[in-house]
C-alpha positions in Angstrom: -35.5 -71.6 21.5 -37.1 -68.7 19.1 -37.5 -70.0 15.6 -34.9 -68.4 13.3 -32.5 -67.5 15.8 -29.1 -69.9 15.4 -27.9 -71.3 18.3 -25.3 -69.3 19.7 -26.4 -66.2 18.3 -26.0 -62.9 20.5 -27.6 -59.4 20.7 -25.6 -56.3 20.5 -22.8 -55.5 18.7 -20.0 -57.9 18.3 -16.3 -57.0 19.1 -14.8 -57.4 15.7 -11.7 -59.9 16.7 -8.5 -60.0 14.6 -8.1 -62.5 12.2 -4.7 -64.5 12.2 -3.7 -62.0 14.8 -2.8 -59.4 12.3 -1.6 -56.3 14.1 -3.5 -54.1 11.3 -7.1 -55.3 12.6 -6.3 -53.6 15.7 -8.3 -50.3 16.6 -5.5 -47.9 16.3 -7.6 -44.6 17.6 -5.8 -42.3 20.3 -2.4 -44.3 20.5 0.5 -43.0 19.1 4.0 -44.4 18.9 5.8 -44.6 22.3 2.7 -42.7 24.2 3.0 -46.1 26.4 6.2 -45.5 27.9 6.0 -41.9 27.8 2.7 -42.4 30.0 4.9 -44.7 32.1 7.4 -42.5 33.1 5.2 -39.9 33.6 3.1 -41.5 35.9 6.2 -42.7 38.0 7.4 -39.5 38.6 3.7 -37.7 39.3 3.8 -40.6 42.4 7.0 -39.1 43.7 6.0 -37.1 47.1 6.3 -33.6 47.0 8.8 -33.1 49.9 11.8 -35.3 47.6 11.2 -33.0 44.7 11.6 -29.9 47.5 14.5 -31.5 48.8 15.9 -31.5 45.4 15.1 -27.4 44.6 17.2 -26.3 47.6 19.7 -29.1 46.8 20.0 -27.3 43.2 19.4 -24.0 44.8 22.8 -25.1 46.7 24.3 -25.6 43.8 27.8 -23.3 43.9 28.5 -24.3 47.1 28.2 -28.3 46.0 30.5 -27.8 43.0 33.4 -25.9 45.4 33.5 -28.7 47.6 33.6 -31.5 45.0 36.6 -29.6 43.0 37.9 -29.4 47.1 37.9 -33.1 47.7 39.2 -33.6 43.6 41.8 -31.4 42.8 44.0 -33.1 46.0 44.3 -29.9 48.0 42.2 -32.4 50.4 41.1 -36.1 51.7 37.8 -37.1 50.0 36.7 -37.8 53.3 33.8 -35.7 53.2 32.4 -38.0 50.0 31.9 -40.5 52.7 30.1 -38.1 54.9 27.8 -37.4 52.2 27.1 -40.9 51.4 26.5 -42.3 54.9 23.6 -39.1 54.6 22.4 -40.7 51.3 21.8 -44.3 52.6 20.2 -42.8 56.1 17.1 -40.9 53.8 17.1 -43.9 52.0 16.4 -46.0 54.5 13.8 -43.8 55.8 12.6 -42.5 52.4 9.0 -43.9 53.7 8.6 -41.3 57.0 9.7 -38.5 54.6 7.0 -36.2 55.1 6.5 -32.6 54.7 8.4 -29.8 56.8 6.3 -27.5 58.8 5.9 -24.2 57.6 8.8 -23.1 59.6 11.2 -25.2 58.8 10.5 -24.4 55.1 11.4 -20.6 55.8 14.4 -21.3 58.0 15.8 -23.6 54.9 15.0 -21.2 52.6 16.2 -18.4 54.5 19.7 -20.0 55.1 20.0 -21.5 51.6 19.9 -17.2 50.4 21.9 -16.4 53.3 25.0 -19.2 52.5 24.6 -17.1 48.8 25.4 -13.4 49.8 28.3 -15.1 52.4 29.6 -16.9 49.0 30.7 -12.8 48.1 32.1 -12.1 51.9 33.5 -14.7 53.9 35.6 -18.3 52.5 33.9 -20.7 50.9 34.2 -23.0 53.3 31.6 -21.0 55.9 29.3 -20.4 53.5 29.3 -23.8 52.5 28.7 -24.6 55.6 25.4 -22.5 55.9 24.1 -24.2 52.7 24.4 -27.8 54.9 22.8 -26.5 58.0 19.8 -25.6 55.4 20.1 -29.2 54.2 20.0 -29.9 57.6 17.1 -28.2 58.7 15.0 -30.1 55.5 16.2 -33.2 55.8 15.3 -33.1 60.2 12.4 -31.7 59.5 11.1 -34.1 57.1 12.3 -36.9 59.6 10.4 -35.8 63.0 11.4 -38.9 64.5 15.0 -39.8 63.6 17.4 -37.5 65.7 18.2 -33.9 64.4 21.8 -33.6 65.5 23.6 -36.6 63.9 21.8 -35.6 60.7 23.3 -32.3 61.1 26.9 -33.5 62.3 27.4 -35.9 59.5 26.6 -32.8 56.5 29.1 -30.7 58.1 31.3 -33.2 57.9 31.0 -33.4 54.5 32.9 -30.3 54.2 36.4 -30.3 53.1 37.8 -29.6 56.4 41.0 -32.0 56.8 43.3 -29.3 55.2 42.0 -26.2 57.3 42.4 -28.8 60.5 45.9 -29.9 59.9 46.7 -26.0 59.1 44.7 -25.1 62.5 44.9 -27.8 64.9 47.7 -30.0 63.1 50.7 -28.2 65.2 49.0 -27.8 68.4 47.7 -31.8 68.3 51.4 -32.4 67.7 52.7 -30.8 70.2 50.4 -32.0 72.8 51.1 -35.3 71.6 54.9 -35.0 71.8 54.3 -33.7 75.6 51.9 -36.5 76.1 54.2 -39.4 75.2 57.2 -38.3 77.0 56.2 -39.3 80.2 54.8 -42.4 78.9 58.2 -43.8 77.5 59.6 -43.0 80.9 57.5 -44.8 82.5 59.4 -47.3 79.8 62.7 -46.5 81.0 63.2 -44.4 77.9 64.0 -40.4 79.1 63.0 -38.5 76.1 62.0 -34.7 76.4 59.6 -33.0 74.7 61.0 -29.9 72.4 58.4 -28.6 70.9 56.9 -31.0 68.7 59.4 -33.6 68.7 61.3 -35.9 71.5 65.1 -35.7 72.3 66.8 -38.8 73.3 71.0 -39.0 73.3 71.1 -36.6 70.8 68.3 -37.6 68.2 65.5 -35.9 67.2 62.5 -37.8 66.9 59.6 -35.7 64.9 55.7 -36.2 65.4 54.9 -35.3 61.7 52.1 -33.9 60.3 50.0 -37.3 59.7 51.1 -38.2 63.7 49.0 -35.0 64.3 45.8 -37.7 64.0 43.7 -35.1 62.3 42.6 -38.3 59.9 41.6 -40.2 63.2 39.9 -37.6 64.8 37.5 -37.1 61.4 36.7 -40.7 61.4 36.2 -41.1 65.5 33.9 -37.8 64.7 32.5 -39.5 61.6 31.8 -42.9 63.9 30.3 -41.0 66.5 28.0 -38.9 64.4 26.6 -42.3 62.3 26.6 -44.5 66.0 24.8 -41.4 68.2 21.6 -41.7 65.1 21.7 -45.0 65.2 21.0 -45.1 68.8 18.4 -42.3 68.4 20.8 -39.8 70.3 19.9 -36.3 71.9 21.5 -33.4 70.6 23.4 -33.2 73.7 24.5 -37.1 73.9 25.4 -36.2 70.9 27.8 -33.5 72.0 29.2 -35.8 74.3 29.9 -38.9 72.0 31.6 -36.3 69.9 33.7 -35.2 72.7 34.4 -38.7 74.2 35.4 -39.7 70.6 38.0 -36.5 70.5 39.5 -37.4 73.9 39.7 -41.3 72.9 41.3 -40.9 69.1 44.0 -38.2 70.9 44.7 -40.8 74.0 45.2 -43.5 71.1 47.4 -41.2 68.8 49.6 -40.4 71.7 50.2 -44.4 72.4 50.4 -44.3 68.5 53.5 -42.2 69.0 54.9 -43.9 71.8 55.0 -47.2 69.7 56.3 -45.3 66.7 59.1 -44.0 68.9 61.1 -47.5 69.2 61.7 -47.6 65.2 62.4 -44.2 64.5 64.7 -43.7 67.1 66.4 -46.8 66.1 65.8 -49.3 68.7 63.7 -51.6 67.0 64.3 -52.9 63.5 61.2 -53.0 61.8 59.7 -53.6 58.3 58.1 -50.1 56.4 54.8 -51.9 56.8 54.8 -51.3 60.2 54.0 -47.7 60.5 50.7 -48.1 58.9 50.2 -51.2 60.9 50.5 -49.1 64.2 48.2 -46.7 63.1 45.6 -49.0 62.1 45.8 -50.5 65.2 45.5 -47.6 67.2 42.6 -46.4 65.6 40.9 -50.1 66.4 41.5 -49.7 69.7 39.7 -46.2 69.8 36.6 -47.4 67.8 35.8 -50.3 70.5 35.1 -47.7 73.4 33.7 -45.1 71.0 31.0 -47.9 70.3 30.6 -49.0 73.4 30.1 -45.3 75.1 27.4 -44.6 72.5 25.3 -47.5 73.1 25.6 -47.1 76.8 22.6 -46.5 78.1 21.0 -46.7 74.8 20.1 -50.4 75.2 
């Protein structure tokens, strides 16, 4: 050991260490207050890949179109069925929020394109269709960004999500009705019940039993479309097994509306004495019975 030099001496310059821990010996130079968490958001949101902050500009660059279908499915002029639709979408990117990647240039341009082109229809046609156009641009983002998850589904499910109950029942409502009513005559004969079909109702010994507007199954038939759009990407569907899930879901939710009707019949007509609860009942058990083959023709094949 040098002479002079104490024992535990070092060279260099010493750190100078607090004393007592006081907060005022600590070097104070380039901090300020709250720079921490400001730095700490910051830097969250710099690691946020560029195609979610893309998907968010022609989100917000959809923006009328977004707030006409939320007063649609608010102000009760229709079911808020399309909120569910828009959800299911939500949790699907979520789940694959780590294969987002960036569109190709195309798909970019087609987005764009039909993002300005769901604007100028927002001055020409009904809402509706142009909202419709703003979801297909959706659409072609969201498939792009998620080459390997099927395109249709993606694209069924955000069309969806457009208020569309009201326009069907106006539309489709009387014509399902009166199919329905022609349907399940022949069906309670086979019952040993001879009701006619008149239009939309059924004649039996003088009564008039109506298929009303919620016996049209428009409700059914956007949850069996809803089902078969959410089951077809599950199972990684083509756009064309997607067409036909959709179209063996239509034919299934009518087939179990009509038996629907046919059960309905025996109450309102007076030959069955049954609790209010019932009607509900029947419908809800309908609609089980269509969702069993709807699941099980969308995984055929598929397993």
């Amino acid at each position: 050991m040098a002479e002079g030099r104490l024992p535990h001496a070092r060279l260099g310059r010493a750190t100078p260490q607090p004393m007592f821990g006081a907060p005022g010996d600590l070097p104070l130079s380039g901090r300020r207050p709250g720079g921490g968490a400001a730095r700490g958001w910051r830097a969250e949101l710099a690691v946020v890949p560029r195609v979610w902050w893309l998907l968010l500009l022609l989100a917000g660059a959809c923006w009328p179109h977004g707030l006409w279908m939320l007063r649609r499915l608010t102000d009760g002029s229709d079911e808020p069925w399309g909120a569910l639709a828009l959800l299911t979408v939500a949790v699907l990117l979520a789940r694959a929020r780590r294969e987002m990647s960036m569109p190709a240039r195309a798909a970019l341009v087609a987005s764009g394109a039909l993002a300005v082109l769901a604007a100028v229809l927002a001055h020409l046609v009904p809402p509706i269709f142009a909202a419709g156009v703003a979801m297909l641009a959706l659409a072609a983002f969201i498939t792009a960004a998620l080459p390997r998850r099927p395109p249709a589904p993606i694209a069924t499910l955000l069309l969806l999500a457009l208020p569309v109950i009201a326009s069907l029942q106006f539309y489709l409502g009387y014509p399902l009705r009166l199919a329905t009513a022609h349907a399940a005559a022949p069906l309670l004969g086979l019952g040993g019940i001879d009701a006619a079909a008149a239009g939309a109702a059924l004649l039996w010994h003088g009564q008039t039993i109506l298929v009303d507007p919620p016996c049209a199954g428009i409700g059914m038939l956007w949850v069996g479309s809803w089902s078969a759009a959410l089951l077809s990407y599950l199972n990684g569907a083509s756009a064309r097994r997607t067409l036909l899930n959709g179209i063996f879901a239509a034919v299934v939710v009518f087939a179990a509306n009509v038996l629907r009707n046919v059960l309905l019949f025996f109450p309102e007509a007076g030959l069955l004495q049954a609790p209010a609860w019932l009607h509900a009942a029947i419908g809800l058990a309908a609609f089980a019975a269509a969702l069993l083959p709807i699941v099980a023709f969308t995984h055929w094949r598929t397993t």
